[in-house]
Backbone bond lengths (Angstrom), bond angles and torsions (degrees), N, CA, C in turn:
res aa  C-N    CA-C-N  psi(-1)  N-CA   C-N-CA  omega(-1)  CA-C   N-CA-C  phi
1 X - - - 1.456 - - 1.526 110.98 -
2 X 1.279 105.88 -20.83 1.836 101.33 -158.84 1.444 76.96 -88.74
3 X 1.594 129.00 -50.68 1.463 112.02 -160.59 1.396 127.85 -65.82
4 X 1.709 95.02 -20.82 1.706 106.74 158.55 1.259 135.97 -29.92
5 X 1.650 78.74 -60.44 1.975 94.99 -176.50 1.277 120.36 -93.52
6 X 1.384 112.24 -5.56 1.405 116.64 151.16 1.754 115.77 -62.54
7 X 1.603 108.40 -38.98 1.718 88.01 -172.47 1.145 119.79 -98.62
8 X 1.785 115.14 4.90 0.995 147.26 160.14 1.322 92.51 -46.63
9 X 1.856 130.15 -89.61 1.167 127.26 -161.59 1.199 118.19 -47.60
10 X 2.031 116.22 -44.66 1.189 111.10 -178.17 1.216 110.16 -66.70
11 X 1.355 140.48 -42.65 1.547 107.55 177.52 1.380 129.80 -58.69
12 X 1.193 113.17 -20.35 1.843 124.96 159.96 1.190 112.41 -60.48
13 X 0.824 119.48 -79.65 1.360 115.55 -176.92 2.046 119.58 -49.15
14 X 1.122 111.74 -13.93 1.607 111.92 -157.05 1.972 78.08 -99.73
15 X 1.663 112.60 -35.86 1.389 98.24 -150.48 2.101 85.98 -79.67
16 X 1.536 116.43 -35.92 1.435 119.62 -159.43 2.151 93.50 -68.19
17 X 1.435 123.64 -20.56 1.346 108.29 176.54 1.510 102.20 -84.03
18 X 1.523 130.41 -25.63 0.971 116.14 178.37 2.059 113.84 -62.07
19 X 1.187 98.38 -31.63 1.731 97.25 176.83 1.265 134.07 -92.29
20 X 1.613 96.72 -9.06 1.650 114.27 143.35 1.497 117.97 -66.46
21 X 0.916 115.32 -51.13 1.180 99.96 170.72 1.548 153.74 -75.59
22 X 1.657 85.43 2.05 1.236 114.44 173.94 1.907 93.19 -77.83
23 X 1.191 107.92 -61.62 1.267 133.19 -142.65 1.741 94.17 -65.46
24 X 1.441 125.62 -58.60 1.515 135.45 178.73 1.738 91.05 -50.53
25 X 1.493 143.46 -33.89 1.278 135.52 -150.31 1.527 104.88 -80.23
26 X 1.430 91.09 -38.98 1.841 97.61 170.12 1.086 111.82 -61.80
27 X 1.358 113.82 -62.15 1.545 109.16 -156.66 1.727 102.96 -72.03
28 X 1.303 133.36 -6.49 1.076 129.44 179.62 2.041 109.29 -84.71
29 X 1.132 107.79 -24.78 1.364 132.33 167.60 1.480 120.74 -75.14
30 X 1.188 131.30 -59.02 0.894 137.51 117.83 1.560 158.03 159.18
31 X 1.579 105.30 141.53 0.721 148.82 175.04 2.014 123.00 -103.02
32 X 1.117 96.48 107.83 1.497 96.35 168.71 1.302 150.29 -96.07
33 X 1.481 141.37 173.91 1.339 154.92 169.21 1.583 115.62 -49.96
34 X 1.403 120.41 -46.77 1.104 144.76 -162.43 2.085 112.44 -72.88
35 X 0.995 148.67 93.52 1.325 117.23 -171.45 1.478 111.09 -76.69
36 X 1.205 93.14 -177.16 1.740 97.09 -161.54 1.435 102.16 -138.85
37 X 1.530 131.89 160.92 1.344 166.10 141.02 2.127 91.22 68.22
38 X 1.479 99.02 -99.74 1.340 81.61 -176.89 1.427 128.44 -94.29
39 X 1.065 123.61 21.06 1.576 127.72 156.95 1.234 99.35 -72.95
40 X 0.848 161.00 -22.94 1.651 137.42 163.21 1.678 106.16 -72.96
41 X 0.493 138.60 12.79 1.584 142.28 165.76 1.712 119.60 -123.18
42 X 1.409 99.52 -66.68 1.385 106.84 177.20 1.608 105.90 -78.77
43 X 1.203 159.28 -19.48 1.179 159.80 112.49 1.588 127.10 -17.28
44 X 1.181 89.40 -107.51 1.781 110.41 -179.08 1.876 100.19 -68.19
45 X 0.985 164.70 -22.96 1.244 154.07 -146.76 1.813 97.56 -113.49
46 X 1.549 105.73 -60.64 1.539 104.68 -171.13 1.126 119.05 -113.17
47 X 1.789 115.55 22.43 1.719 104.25 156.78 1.489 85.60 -175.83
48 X 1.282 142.16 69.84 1.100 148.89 137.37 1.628 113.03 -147.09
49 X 1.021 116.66 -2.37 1.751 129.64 -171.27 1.959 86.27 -101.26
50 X 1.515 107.26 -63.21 1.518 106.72 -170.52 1.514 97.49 -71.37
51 X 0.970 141.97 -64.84 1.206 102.98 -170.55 1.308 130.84 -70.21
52 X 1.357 134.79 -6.20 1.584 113.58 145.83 1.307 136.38 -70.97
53 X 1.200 104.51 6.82 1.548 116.02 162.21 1.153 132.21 -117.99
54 X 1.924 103.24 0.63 1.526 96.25 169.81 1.470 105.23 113.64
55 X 1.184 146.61 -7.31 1.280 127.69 -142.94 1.905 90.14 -145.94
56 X 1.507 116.90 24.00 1.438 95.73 -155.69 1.761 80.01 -101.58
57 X 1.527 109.96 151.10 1.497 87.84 177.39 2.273 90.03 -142.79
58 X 1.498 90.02 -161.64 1.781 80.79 -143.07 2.291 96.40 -74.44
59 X 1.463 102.95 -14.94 1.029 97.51 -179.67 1.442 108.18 -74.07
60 X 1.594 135.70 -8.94 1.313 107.99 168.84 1.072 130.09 -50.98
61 X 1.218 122.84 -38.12 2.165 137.99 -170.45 1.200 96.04 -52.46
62 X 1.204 114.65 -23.24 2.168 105.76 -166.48 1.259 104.05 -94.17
63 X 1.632 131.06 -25.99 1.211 118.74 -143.84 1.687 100.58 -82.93
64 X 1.209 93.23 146.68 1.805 110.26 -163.53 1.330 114.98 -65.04
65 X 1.705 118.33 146.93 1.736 115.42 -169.74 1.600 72.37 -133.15
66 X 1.575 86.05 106.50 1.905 96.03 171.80 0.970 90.34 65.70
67 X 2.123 103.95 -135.77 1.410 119.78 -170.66 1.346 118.34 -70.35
68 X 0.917 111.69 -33.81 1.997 134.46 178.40 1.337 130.70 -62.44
69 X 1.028 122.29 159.64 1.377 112.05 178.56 1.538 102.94 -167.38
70 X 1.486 94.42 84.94 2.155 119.01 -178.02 1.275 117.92 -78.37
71 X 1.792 104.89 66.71 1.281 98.29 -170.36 1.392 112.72 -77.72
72 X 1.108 109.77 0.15 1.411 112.22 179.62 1.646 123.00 -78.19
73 X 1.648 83.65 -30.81 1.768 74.06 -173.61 1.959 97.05 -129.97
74 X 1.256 97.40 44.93 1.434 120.84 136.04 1.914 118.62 -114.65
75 X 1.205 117.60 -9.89 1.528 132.83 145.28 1.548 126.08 -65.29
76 X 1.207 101.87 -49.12 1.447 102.73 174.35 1.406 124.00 -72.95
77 X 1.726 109.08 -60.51 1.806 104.27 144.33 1.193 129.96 -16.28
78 X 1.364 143.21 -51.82 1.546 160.27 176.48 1.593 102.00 -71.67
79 X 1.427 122.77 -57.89 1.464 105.31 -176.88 1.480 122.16 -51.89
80 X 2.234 98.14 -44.68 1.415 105.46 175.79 1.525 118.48 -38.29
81 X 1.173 88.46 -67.23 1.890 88.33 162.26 1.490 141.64 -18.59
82 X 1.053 99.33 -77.79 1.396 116.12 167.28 1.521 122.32 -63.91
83 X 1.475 135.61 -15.97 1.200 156.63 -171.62 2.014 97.97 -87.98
84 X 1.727 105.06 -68.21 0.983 119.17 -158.87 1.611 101.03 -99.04
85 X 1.379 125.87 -2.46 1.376 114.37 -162.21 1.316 136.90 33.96
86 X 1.133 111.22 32.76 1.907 136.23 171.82 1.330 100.76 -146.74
87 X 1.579 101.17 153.84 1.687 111.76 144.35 0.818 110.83 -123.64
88 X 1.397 108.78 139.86 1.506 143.42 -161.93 1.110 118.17 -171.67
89 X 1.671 108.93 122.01 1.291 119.36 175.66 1.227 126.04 -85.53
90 X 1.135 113.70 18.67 1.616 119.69 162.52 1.330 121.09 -59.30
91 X 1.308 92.88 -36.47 1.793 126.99 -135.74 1.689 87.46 -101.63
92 X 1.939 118.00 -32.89 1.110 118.78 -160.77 1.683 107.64 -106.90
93 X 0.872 88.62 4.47 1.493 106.95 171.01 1.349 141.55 -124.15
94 X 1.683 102.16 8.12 1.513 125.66 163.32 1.601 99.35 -98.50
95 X 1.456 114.18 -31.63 1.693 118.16 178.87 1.681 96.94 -62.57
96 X 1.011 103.46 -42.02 1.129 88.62 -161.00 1.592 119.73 -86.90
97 X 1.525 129.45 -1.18 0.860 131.35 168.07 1.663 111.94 -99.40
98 X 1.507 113.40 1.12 1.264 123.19 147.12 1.338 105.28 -35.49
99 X 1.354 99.93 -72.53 1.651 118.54 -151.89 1.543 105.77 -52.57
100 X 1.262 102.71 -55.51 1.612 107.22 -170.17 0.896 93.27 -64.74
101 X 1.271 160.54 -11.82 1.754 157.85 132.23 0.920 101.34 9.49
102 X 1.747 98.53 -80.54 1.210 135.61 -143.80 1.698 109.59 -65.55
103 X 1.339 100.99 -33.97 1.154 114.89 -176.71 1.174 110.43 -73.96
104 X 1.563 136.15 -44.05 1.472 135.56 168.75 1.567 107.74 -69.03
105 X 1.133 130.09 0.23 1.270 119.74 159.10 1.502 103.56 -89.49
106 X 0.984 128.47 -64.98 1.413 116.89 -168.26 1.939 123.06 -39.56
107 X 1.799 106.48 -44.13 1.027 112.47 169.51 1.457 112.63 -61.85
108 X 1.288 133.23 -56.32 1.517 129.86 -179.11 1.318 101.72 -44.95
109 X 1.245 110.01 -63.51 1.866 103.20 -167.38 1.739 98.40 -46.97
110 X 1.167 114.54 -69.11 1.856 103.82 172.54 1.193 113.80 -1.13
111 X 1.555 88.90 -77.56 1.701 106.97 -157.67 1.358 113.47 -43.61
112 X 1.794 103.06 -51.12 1.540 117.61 -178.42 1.502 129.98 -46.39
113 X 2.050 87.94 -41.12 1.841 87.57 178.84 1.397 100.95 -93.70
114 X 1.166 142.43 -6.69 1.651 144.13 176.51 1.091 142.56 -69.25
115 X 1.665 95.47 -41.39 1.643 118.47 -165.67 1.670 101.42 -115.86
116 X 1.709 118.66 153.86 1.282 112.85 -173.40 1.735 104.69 -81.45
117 X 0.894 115.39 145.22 2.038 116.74 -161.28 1.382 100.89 -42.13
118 X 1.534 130.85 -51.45 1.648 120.55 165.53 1.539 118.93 -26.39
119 X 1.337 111.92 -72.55 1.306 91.25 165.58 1.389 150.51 -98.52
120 X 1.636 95.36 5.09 1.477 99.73 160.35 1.544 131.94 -42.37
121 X 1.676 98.38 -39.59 1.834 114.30 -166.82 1.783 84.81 -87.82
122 X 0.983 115.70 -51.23 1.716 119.73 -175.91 1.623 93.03 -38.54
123 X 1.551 126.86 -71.59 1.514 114.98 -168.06 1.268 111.04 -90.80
124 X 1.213 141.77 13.32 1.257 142.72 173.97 1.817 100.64 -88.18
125 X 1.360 115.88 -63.79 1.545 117.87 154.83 1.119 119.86 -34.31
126 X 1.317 137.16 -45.53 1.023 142.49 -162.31 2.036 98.40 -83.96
127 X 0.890 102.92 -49.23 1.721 121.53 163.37 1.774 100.10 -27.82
128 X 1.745 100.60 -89.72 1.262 115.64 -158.09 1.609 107.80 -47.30
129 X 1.934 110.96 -57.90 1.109 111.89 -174.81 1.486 125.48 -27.72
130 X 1.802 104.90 -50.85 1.470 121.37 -176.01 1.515 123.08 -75.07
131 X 1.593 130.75 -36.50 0.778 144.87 111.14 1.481 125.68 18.57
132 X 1.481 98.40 -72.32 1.795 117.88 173.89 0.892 127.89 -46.65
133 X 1.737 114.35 -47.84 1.392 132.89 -158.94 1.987 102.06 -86.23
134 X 1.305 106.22 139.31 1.104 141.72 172.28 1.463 112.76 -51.28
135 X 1.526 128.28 10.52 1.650 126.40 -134.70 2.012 78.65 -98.25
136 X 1.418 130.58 -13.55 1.151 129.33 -169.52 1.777 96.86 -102.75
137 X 0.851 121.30 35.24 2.002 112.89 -163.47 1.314 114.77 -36.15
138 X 1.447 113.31 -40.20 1.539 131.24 -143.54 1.819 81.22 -96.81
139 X 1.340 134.53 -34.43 1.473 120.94 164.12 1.238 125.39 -47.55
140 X 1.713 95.71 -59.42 1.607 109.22 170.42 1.342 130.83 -51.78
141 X 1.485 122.75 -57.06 1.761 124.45 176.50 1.337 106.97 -77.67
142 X 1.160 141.08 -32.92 1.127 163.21 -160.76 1.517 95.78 -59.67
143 X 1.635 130.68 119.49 1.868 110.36 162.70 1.021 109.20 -80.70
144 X 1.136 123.57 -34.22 2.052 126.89 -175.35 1.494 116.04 -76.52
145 X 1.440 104.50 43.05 1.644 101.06 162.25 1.295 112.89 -134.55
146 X 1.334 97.71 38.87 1.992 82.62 -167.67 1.880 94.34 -80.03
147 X 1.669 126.99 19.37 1.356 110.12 173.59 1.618 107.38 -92.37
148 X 1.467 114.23 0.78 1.449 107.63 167.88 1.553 116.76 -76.70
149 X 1.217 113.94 -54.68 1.785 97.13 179.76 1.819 96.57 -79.15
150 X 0.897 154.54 -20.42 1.360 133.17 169.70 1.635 127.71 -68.49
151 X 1.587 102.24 -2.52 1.237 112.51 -177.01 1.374 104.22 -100.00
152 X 1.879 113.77 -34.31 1.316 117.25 172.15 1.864 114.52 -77.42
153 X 1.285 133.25 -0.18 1.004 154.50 161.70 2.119 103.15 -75.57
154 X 1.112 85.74 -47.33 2.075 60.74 -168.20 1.140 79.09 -100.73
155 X 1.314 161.21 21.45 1.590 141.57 147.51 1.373 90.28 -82.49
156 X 0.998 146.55 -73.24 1.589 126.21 169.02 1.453 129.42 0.75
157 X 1.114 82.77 -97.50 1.906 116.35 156.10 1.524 109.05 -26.44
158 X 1.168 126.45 -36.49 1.654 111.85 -165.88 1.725 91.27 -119.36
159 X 1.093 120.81 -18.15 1.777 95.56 167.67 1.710 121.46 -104.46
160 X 1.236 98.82 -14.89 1.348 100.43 152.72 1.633 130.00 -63.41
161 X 1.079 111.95 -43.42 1.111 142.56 -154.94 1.796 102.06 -88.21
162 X 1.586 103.92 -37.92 1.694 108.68 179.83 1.729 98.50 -83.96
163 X 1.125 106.51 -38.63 1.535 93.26 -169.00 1.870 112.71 -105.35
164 X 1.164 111.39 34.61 1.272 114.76 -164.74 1.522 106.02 -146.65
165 X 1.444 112.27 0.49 1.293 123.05 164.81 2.037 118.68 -145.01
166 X 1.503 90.84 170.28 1.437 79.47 -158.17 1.425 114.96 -68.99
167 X 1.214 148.92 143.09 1.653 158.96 -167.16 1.943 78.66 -51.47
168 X 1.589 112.23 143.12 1.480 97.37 152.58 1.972 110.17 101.06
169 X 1.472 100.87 -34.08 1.379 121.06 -174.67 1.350 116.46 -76.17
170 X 1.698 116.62 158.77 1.037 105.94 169.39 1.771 143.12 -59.85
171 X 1.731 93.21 -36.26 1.458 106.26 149.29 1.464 131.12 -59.12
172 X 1.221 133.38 -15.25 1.196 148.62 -153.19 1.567 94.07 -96.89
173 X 1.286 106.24 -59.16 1.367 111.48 178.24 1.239 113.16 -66.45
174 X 1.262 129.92 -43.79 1.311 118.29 -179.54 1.648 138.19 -71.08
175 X 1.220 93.15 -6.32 1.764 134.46 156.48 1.338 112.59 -59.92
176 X 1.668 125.86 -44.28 1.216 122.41 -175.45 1.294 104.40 -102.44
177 X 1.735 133.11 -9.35 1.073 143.53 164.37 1.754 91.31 -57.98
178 X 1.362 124.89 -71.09 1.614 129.31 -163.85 1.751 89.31 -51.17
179 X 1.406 131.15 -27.60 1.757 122.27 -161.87 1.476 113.85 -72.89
180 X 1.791 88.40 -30.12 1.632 113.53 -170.64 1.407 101.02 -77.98
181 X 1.534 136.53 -45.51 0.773 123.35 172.93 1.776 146.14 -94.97
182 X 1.915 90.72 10.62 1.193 72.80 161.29 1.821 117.06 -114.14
183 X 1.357 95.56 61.25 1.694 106.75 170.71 1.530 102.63 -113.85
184 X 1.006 135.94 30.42 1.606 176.52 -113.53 1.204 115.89 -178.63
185 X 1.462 116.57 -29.02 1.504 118.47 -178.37 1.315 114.91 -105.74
186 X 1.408 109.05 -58.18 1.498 109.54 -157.16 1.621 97.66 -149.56
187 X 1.723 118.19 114.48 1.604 114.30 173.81 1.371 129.84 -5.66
188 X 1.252 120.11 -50.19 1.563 124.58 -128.54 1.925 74.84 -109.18
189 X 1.259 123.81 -35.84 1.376 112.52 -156.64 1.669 114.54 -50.65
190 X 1.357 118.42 17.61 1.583 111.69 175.69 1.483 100.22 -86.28
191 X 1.301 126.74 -4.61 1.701 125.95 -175.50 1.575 96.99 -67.72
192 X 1.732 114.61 -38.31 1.691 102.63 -163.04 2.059 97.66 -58.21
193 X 1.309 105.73 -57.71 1.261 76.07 -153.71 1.777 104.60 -85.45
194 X 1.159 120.26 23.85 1.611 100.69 151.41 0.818 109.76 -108.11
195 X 1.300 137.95 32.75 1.798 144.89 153.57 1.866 81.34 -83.51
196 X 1.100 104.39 -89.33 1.464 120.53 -179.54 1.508 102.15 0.35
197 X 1.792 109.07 -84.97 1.322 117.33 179.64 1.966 128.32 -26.08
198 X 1.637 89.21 -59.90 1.080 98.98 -176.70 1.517 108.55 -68.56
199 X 1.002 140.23 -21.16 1.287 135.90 -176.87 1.539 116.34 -68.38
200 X 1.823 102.11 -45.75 1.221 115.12 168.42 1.419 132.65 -66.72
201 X 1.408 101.23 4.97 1.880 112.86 -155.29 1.404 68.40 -104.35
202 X 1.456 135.63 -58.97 1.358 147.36 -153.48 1.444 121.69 -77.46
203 X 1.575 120.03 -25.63 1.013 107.29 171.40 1.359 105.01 -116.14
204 X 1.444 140.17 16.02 1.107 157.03 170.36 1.762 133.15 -153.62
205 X 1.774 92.11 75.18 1.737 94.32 -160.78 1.777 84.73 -82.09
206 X 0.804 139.05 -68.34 1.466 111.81 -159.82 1.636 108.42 -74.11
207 X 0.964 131.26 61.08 1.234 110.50 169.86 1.354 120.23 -120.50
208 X 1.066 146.96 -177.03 1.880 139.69 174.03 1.573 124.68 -9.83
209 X 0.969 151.57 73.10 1.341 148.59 174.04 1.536 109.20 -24.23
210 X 1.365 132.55 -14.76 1.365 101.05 157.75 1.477 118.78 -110.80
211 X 1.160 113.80 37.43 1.532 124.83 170.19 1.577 107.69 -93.90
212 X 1.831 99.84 2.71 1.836 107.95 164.11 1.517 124.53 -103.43
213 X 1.583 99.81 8.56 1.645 103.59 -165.94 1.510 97.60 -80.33
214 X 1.279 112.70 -3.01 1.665 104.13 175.98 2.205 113.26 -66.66
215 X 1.638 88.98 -12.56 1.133 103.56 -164.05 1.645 109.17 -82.42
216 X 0.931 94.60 -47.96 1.712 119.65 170.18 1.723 108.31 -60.59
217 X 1.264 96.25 -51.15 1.681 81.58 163.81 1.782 139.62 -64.23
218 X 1.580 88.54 -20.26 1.207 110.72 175.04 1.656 114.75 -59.52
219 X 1.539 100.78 -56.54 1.524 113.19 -171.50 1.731 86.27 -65.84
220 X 1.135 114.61 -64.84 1.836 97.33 -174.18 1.432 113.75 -31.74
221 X 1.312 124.79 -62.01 1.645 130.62 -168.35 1.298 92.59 -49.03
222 X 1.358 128.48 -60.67 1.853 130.79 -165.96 1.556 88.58 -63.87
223 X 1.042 159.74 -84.65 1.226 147.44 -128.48 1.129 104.37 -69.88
224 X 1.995 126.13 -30.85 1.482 121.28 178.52 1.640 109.03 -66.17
225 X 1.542 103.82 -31.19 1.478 103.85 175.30 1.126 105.45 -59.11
226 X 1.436 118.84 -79.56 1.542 105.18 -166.88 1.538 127.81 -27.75
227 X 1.466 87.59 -55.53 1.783 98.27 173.92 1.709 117.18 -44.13
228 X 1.294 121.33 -42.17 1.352 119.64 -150.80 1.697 86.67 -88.94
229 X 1.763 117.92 -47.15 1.283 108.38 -173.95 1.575 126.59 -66.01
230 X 1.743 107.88 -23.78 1.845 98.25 172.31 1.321 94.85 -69.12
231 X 1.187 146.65 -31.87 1.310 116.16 -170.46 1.776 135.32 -72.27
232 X 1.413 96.07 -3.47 1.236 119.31 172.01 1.302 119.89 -81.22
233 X 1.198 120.15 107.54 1.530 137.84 -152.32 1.824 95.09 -66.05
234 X 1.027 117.95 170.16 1.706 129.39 -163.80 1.919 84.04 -105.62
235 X 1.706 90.32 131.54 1.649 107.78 -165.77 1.204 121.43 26.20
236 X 1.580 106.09 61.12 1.303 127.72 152.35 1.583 129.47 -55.21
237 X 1.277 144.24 124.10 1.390 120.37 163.22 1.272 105.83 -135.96
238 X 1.768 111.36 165.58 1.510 119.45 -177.27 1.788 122.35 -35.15
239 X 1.292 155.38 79.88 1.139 132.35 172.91 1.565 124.55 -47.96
240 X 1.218 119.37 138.37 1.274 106.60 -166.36 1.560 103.11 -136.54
241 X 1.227 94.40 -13.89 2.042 103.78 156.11 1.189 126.21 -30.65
């Protein structure tokens, strides 16, 4: 078992440097100094402007971009800051291909302890190759996306995590903790856990009644949508004036 999860990691780890290194090649190509489109608004305008002057307070991170509301990576933006004393998307766009690292490690290790080694290397390859490719650019050079791999991180995190531990558990919960937060990232992410729900309603109708709160979280995430999208005026676009 121990040597398992030893080659478990190493294939995680060997396949997530291979897509780092995909990933640093772009942004070293390029990727620039300069930020772009909505980092001057969602960046520098509503939580990097106030807090160098004093006025930034904790409800900025929430306030909604469109349908969304990335408080996360209007958090992470702000630490960069404060960490590195610049902004720079150099800097925010190597973090962020950290992350998606992180994220191809977690799936490989899956794969590794899940799948029989034939097709472990079959979808793990199949992983990295896709992974590799540049087909996302505007993720990669881009600093204001670190809510794409953090969104694919707690969709991870919360269906692994719901159906891979016991309903009720400490892991269990912390699975729907990752569900809760990634409606933080990206609008639409209330689908993971009413995929989740419904799956569990379906392959387990009598079982624990809170092995449905994935469901309930669901209707919460949709109702923040709704909420965040009427407020979005009809042919609205970014001001960047």
């Amino acid at each position: 078992a121990v040597r398992s999860e030893f080659s478990s990691w190493c294939w995680a780890l060997g396949a997530a440097g291979l897509v780092l290194a995909a990933r640093l090649h772009e942004i070293h190509l390029h990727a620039g100094d300069v930020p772009t489109n909505d980092q001057w608004k969602i960046e520098a305008a509503d939580i990097i402007g106030p807090w160098l002057d004093g006025t930034l307070r904790p409800a900025d991170f929430l306030a909604p971009h469109f349908e969304h509301m990335p408080a996360w990576t209007r958090l992470l933006a702000w630490l960069q800051v404060v960490v590195t004393g610049r902004w720079d998307p150099l800097v925010q766009t190597t973090v962020n291909a950290l992350l998606y690292s992180g994220f191809i490690v977690l799936v490989v290790r899956w794969i590794a302890r899940h799948l029989p080694p034939a097709a472990a290397v079959a979808a793990g390859a199949l992983l990295v190759f896709n992974a590799s490719l540049a087909h996302d650019w505007e993720n990669i050079t881009w600093g204001f996306q670190s809510q794409f791999p953090l969104a694919l991180l707690c969709l991870f995190l919360h269906v692994t995590g719901s159906f891979g531990r016991a309903a009720g558990s400490r892991g269990w919960w912390a699975a729907q903790a990752a569900g809760l937060a990634g409606f933080f990232t990206l609008a639409g992410m209330w689908l993971a856990p009413l995929a989740v729900g419904l799956v569990a309603l379906w392959t387990d109708p009598r079982g624990p009644r809170r092995r449905l709160l994935p469901l309930v979280l669901a209707g919460a995430g949709l109702a923040l949508f709704l909420v965040l999208r009427a407020r979005v005026a009809p042919g609205a676009t970014l001001d960047l004036g």
